[in-house]
Residue, then its C-alpha position, 0 to 999 in steps of 0.5 A: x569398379x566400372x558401375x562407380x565409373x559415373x558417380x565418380x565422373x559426376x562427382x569430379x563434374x560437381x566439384x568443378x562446377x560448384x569451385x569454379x562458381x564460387x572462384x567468380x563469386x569471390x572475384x565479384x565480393x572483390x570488385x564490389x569491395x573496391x568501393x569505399x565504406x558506406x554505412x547501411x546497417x540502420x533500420x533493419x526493419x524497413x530492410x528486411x521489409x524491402x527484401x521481401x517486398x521488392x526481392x521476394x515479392x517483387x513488388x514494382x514488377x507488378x505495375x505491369x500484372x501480366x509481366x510480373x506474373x510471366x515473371x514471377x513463374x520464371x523467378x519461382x521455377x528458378x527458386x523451386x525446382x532446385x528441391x528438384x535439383x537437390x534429389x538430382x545431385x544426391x542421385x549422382x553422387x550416391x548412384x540412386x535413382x529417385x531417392x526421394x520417392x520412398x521417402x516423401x511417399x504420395x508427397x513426392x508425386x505432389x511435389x514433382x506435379x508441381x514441379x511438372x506445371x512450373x516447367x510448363x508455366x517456365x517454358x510458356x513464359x520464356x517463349x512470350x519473353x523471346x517474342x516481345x524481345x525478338x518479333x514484337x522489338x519493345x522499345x527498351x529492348x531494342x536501345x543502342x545500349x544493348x547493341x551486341x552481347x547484351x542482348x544475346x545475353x538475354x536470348x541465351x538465358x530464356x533459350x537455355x532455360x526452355x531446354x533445361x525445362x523439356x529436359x525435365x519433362x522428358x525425363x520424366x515422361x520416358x522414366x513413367x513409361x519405364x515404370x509402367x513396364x517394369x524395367x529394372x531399377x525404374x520400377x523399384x520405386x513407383x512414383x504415381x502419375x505425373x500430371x504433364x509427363x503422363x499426358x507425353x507417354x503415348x508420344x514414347x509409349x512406341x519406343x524400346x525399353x532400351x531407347x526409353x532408358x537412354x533418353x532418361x540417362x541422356x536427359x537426367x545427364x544433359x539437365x544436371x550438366x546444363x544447370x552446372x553450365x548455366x551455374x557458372x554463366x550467371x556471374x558473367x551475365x545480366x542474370x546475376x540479378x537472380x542472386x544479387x537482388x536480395x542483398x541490394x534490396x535489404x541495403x537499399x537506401x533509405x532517405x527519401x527520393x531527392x534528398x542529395x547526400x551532402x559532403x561534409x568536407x564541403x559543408x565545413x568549408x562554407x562554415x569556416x569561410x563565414x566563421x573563419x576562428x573555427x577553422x582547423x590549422x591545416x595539416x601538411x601531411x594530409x592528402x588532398x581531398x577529393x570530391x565526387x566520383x572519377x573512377x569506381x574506387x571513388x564510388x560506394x561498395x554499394x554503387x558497385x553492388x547496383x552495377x552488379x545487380x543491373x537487370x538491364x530491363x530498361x525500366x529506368x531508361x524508358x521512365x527518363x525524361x532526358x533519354x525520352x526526349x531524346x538526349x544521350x543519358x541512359x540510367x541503363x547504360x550508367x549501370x551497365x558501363x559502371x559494371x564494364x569498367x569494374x570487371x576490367x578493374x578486376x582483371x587488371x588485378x588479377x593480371x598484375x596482383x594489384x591495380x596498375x594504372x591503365x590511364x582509364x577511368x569510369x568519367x570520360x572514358x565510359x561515360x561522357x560528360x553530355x550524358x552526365x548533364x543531361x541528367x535532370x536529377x528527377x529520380x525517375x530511374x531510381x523509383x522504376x528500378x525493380x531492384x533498387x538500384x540507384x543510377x542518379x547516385x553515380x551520376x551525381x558522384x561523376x558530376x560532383x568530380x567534374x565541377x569540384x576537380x575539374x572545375x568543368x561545368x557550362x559557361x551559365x552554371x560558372x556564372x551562377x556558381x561565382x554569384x553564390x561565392x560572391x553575392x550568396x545569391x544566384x543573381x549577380x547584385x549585392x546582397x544589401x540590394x536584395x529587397x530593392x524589388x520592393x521599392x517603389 
């Protein structure tokens, strides 16, 4: 009996991991679906173009060739190793050891060899991401918006996956020199070299069998329970993105750059106001209507999907001209603010089983109204965006919600606005008198 006492510790360790992940992956799906219907089913072709270019092939990080491939390493070891993983888990629950490695044959050592480079190129490029964050203070690293947790956010993830890297490493370099003195079950199944651990042996070559083989357990151990925990940190984290960027990039909007979408309520306003015979009689039991966007039920589930999805690096901040010039915008933190109000959205929820009224909402309370018109609505922040995420959509949202609810616009635009309805001009003079430019 004692012998099943860790697989059956690994797997209840397992079961919890893997059920308290997917009870935050089902309060997220909620919180998105808070926001209101919004069709992006059309064209699945350009879609599923976008989700490979932009998710998989991550296109727009390749501006920057050497940032793209440090990155690129990161994003394929988190991808890739997993096959890794997978062998891990079955080990634990089974209580094999290598089990892949009589089945594969020459063809495990090749995968695991290449496992061994991706570590290494994992590690390499997290260290030259911790630099320029924390010695070299890029400019969009060191934004107030990322002031406090956000960016011991991004150290704890580039830290925890040095540490699951040299895990794997070690284990591998003590597992090899077992293997080569034939220690009990490690010399069951030979594995051929490993192109890094084998150059590590000699570090071990001085250690005891029984040392060399608590090291392999103790890192076999703290690598699968350090993949668990990371598992279950990522929904809390900016590093979401991870899982998030596929489904944002397939439902990605497809209009092109600077083309607003119209309100339809709007539009059949202005029309019934010039051909007043085609209005409706009014209904006494419909709910008023509501313009814009006052809080993140008034946004798209897609809007709440970009808040999701925010990789927090700050493309679309350091691309802004109201924020390089100085003004208080941040496309950044419209993303990030929009996701804080959305996650005290849910644990209302879950606290009283539905939404009770907190007197809070995303306007006003999280974001300004000076940041809303600093907005030039040139689409910097959207074309920059590494994963399609679409900040001016919410900032146009909010901004229809303060003219059209609130009636809270600047003095001049008040101006320009009673003009339109009066004179359907900007200029304050009579239509009739439109061409008297002309005259003389």
């Amino acid at each position: 009996m004692m012998q099943f006492i860790p697989q059956i510790l690994f797997i209840i360790i397992a079961i919890a991991a893997i059920g308290f992940f997917t009870k935050r992956l089902l309060q997220i799906r909620r919180n998105i679906l808070l926001g209101k219907d919004a069709d992006y089913s059309g064209q699945p072709g350009l879609r599923w173009k976008n989700l490979f270019l932009l998710a998989f092939g991550q296109k727009k990080m390749f501006r920057n060739p050497l940032v793209a491939v440090l990155h690129f390493f990161v994003y394929a070891g988190f991808l890739i190793i997993n096959i890794e993983v997978l062998e891990i888990v079955l080990d634990g629950i089974l209580g094999t050891h290598r089990l892949f490695a009589p089945v594969l044959g020459n063809l495990y050592t090749f995968l695991i060899n290449a496992f061994e480079i991706l570590a290494v190129s994992v590690i390499v490029a997290c260290a030259v991401f911790l630099i320029r964050r924390n010695i070299l203070k890029l400019k969009r690293f060191i934004s107030h918006d990322l002031d406090g947790w956000p960016r011991s956010d991004a150290n704890y993830i580039l830290i925890t996956e040095i540490v699951l890297m040299c895990l794997f490493l070690t284990m591998n370099t003590s597992d090899l020199v077992l293997q080569s003195r034939g220690y009990g079950h490690y010399a069951e199944h030979t594995t051929g070299q490993f192109v890094i651990s084998g150059l590590l042996t000699p570090i071990f070559s001085g250690l005891s069998d029984g040392t060399l083989a608590a090291i392999e357990r103790t890192c076999w151990w703290l690598h699968i329970l350090g993949i668990f925990a990371f598992m279950n940190y990522l929904p809390y984290s900016k590093h979401l993105h991870i899982a998030l960027a596929f489904p944002n990039a397939y439902y990605a909007r497809l209009l092109p750059k600077g083309e607003m979408i119209n309100m339809p309520a709007i539009q059949n306003e202005v029309l019934y106001a010039m051909q007043p015979d085609q209005a409706p009689a009014p209904d006494p039991n419909a709910p008023a209507p509501k313009f814009g966007a006052k809080d993140v039920f008034d946004l798209s589930w897609k809007n709440l999907l970009d808040a999701y999805s925010c990789t927090e690096c700050g493309r679309c901040s350091a691309a802004c001209p109201a924020n390089i010039t100085g003004k208080v915008l941040s496309p950044r933190k419209i993303m990030m603010d929009t996701r804080d109000r959305l996650e005290e959205v849910g644990k209302n929820i879950i606290a009283n089983g539905e939404f009770k009224d907190d007197g809070k909402t995303l306007l006003h309370n999280y974001i300004s109204v000076e940041e809303l018109r600093a907005c030039t609505t040139c689409n910097a922040c959207v074309e920059e965006c590494p994963v399609s995420i679409s900040p001016l959509e919410i900032i146009l949202e909010l901004r229809r919600s303060l003219i059209m609810e609130e009636s809270n616009a600047p003095q001049e635009w008040n101006v320009m606005f009673s003009n339109i309805e009066n004179n359907f001009a900007p200029w304050k003079f009579s239509p009739d008198d439109r061409d008297r430019w002309m005259g003389g």
